[in-house]
C-alpha positions in Angstrom: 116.7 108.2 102.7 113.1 106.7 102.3 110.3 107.2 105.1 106.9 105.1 103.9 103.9 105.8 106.2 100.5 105.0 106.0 97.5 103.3 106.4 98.0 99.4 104.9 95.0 98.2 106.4 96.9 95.0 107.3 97.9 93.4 109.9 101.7 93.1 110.9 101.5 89.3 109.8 100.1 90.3 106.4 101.8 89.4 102.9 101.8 93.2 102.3 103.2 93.9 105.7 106.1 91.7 104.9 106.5 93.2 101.9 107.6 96.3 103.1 109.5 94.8 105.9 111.6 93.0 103.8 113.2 96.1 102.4 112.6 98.6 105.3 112.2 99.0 109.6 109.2 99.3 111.1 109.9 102.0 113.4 107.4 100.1 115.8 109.9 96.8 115.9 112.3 99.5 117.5 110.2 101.7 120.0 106.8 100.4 120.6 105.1 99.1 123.2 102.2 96.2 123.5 100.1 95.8 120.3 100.6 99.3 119.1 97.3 99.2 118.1 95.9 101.9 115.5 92.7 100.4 114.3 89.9 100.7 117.6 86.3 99.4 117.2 84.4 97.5 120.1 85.5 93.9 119.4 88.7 94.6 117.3 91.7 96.0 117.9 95.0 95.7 115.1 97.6 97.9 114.1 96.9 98.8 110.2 99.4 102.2 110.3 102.8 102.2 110.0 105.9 103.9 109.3 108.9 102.0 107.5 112.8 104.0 107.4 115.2 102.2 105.5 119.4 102.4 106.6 119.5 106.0 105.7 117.3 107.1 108.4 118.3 106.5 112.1 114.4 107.0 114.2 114.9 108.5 117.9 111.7 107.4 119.1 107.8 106.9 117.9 104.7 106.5 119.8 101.0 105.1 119.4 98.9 107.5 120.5 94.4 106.5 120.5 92.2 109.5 119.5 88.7 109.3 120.5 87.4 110.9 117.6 88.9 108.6 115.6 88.9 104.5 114.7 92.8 105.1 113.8 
């Protein structure tokens, strides 16, 4: 079993983002919501963070969850 999470500082259409994907879920793809977004300033709003499972891992469920003390 392999869980990858972390801060890529990409952007779901990235080369590095499909990267990872290629080989592992984005536990977003299976229970997010919207954008998902994990990276908050003023004018810009992505989602950098992720967590990838691969077939050995079966997720139950995931949330994004914005921290004001935080810009991810």
């Amino acid at each position: 079993p392999t869980i990858v999470c972390g801060d890529l500082n990409d952007i779901p259409t990235s080369y590095t983002y499909q990267l990872f994907s290629k080989h592992l879920t984005d536990v977003f793809t299976l229970f997010g919501k919207g954008f998902g977004n994990t990276f908050h300033e003023k004018l810009y709003q992505f989602r950098i963070d992720y967590f990838f499972v691969n077939n050995g891992i079966k997720p139950i469920q995931m949330e994004v969850n914005a921290f004001d003390k935080s810009d991810h």
